[in-house]
N, C-alpha and C positions, 0 to 999 in steps of 0.2 A: 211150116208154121207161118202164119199172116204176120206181116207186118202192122205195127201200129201208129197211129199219129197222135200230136199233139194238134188241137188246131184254136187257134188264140185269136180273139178280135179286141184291138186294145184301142181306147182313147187317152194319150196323152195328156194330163192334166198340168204336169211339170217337166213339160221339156227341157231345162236345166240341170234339173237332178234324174231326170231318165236315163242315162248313159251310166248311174251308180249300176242301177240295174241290170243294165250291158254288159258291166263288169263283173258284176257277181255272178250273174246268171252263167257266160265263162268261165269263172272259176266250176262252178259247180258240176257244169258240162266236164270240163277236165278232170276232176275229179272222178267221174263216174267211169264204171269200168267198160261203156260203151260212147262213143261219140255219136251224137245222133247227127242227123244230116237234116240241115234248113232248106226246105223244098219250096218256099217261100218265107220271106222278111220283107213285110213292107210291097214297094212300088204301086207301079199303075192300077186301078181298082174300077169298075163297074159296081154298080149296085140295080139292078133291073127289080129286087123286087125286096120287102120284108124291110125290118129296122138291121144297121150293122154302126159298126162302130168305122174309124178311117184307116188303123193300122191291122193287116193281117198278118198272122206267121200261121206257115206248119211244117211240125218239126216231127219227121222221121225215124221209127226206133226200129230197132229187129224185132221186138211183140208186144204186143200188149203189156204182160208180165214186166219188162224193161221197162217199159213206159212211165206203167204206174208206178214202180219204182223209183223210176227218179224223179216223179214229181214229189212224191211224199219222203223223199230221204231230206235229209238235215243241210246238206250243202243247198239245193231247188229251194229247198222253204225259206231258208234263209235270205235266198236272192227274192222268193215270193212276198215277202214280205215288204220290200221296198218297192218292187212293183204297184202293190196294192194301195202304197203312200203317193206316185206319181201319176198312177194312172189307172183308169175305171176300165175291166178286161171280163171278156164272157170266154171261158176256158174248159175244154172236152178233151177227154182223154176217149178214141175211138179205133176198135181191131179193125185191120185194110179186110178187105175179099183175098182168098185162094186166088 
């Protein structure tokens, strides 16, 4: 079975109150009955081509199924919701290749 990603392009609009989100989004990840893995957070960035935003993640599940999962469960929405008060985000939920 393919593994699945999250992959997030976020703009910072309240980098003071952005680390709520940090926190809850951890919480939520702990809660879940898989830990996903951050294959990227952030850093050094390119943009050769197209509009993107300055902050990237992507975060790694065992599939799809999981994926979408926990972005639609109660603990992810809860952290999505503050995210979506700090900061302006384009957000895919995408199955990897065999």
């Amino acid at each position: 079975m393919p593994k699945a990603y999250w992959i997030i392009h976020v703009e910072v609009t309240d980098a003071a109150a952005y680390p709520q989100y940090i926190a809850k989004v951890g919480d939520a990840f702990a809660s879940y009955k898989y830990r996903p893995t951050f294959l990227v957070r952030g850093g050094k960035s390119d943009h050769p081509e197209g509009a993107t935003k300055p902050r990237h993640v992507i975060v790694e599940f065992e599939s799809y199924d999981d994926a979408v999962e926990c972005y639609y469960g109660e603990p992810y929405q809860a952290a999505a919701k503050l995210r979506q008060q700090f900061g302006i985000t384009d957000f895919v939920i995408v199955e990897g290749s065999d």
